[in-house]
Structure formats: C-alpha cells, structure tokens
C-alpha positions as a Markdown table, in Angstrom:
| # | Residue | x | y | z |
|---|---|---|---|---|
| 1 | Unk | 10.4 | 13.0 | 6.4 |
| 2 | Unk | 12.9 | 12.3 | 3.0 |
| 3 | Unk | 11.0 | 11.2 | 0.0 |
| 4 | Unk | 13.2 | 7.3 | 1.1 |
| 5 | Unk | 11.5 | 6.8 | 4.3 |
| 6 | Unk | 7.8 | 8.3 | 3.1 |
| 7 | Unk | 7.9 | 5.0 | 0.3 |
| 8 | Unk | 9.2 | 3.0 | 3.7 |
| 9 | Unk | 6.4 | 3.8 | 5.6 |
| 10 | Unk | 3.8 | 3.6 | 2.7 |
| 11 | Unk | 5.4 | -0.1 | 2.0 |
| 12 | Unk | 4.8 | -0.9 | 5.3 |
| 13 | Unk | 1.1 | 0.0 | 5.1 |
| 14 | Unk | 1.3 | -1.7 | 1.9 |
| 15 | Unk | 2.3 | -4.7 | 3.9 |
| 16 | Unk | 0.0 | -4.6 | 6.4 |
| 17 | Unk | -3.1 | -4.1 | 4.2 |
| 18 | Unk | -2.3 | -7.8 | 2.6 |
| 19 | Unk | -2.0 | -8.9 | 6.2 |
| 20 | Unk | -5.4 | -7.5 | 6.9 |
| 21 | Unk | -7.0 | -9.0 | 3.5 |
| 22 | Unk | -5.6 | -12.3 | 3.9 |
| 23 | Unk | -6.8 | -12.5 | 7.7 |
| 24 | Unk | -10.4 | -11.5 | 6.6 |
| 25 | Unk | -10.5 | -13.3 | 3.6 |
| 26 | Unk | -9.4 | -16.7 | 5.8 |
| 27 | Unk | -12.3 | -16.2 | 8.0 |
| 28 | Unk | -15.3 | -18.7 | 7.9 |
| 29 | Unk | -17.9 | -16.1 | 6.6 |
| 30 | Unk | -15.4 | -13.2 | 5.0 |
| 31 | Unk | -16.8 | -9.6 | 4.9 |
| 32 | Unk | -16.4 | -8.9 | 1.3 |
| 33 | Unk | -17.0 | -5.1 | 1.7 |
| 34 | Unk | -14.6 | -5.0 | 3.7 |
| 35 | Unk | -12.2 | -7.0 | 1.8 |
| 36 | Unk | -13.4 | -4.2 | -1.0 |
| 37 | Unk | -12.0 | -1.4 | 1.2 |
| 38 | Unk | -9.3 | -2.7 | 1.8 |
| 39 | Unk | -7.9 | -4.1 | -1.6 |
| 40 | Unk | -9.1 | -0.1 | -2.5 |
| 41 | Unk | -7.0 | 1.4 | 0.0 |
| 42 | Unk | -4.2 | -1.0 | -0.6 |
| 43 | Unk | -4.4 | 0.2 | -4.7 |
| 44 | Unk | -4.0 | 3.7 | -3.6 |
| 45 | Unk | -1.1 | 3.0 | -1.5 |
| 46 | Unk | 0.8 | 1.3 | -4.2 |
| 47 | Unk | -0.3 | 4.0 | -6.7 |
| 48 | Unk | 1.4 | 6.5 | -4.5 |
| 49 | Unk | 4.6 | 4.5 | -3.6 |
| 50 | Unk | 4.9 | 4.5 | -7.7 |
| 51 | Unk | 4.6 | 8.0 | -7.9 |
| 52 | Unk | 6.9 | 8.9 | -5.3 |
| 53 | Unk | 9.3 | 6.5 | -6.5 |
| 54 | Unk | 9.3 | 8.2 | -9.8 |
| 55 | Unk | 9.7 | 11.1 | -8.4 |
| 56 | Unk | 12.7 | 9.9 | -6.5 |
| 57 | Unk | 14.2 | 8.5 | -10.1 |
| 58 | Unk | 13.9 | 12.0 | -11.6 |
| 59 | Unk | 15.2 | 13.8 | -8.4 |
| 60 | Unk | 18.6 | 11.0 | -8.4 |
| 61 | Unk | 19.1 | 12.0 | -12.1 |
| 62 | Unk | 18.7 | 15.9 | -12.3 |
C-alpha cells in the first residue's frame, strides 16, 4: 500500500469516526464514554494522517 492511499484510507476512518460521534451524540441519552473513545481514536487518526503526510512532503522533495 503507497504512503497516498494509506492517508486515503486513514481519511476515510477519519470520516467515519465523525459519522459515528455525531450519530451517538444525536441520540436522546448519548453515551459520553463512548463519545470519549471515539473523539480519542479519531485524534490518533488525524495525528497519524499528519505524520504521514509529512512524511510524504519530505519524500516529494528529496
């Protein structure tokens, strides 16, 4: 898998986590720890997408 489509795929998770947050932060009695976990996993995700993005950058210019 290139570095391109790895940051696709973690966007789309990305994506998906604010789908899953917004759907359980709509509901009538929203889970917060859940809502926890998933704003933490979602943090990782775009921590990792910046990182490999960077990397990218240096890679395109060396």
């Amino acid at each position: 898998m290139s570095l391109d489509d790895r940051i696709e795929t973690l966007k789309a998770k990305h994506r998906a986590l604010e789908a899953a947050i917004e759907q359980e932060d709509n509901r009538p009695w929203p889970d917060e720890l859940e809502i926890h976990r998933l704003k933490k996993q979602k943090l990782l995700i775009k921590d990792e997408i910046a990182s490999l993005a960077a990397q990218a950058a240096s890679a395109a210019t060396a």
